[in-house]
C-alpha positions in Angstrom: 156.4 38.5 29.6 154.5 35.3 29.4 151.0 34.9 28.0 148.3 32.7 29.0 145.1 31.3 27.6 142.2 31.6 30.1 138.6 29.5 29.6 135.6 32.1 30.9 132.4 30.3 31.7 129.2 32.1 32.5 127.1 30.3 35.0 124.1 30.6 37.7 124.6 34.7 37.6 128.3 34.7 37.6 131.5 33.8 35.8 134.7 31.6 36.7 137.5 31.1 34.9 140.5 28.7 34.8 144.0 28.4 32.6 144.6 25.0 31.6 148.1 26.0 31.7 148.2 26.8 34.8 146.3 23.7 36.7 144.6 24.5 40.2 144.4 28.8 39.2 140.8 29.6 38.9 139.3 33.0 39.6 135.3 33.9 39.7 133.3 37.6 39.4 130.4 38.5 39.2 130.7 40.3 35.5 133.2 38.8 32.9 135.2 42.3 33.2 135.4 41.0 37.5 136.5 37.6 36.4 138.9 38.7 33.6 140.6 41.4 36.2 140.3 38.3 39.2 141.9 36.1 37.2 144.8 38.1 36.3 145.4 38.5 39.9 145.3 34.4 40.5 147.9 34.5 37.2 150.0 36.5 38.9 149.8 34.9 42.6 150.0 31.6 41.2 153.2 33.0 39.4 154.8 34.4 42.9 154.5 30.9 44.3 155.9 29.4 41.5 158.8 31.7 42.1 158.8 31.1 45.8 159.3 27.3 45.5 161.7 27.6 43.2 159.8 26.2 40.0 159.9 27.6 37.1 156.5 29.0 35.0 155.6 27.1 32.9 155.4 27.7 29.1 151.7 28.2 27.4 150.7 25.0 25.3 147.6 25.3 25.0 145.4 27.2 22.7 142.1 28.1 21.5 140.1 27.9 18.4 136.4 28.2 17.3 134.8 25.9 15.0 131.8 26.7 12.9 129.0 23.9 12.8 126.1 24.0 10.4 123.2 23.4 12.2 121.7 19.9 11.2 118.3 20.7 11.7 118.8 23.5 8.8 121.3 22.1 6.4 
């Protein structure tokens, strides 16, 4: 099983979403539950072509955290 970190951005009415693992594999919907299932699918195409050239998948290095800010104006 391999696991990948996937970026969802909302914008103009939709979503799109990319892996920064995986460069070039992006996937778009129209609701982030569209975009998370869409981008699944890319994940897994991008992985058959992988396979198909004969390259192997990479491995997941990147990762996500949150940071929490104060807000200047209010501190």
């Amino acid at each position: 099983m391999h696991r990948f970190p996937i970026v969802i951005e909302k914008a103009n009415g939709n979503y799109s979403s990319y892996s920064p693992d995986l460069p070039g594999c992006v996937a778009t919907g129209s609701t982030r539950e569209e975009v998370e299932q869409n981008m699944y699918e890319a994940i897994v195409m991008h992985l058959e072509g992988l396979a198909e050239d004969g390259v192997q998948v990479p491995a997941s290095e990147a990762f996500s955290e949150y940071l929490g800010i104060n807000d200047p104006v209010t501190a």
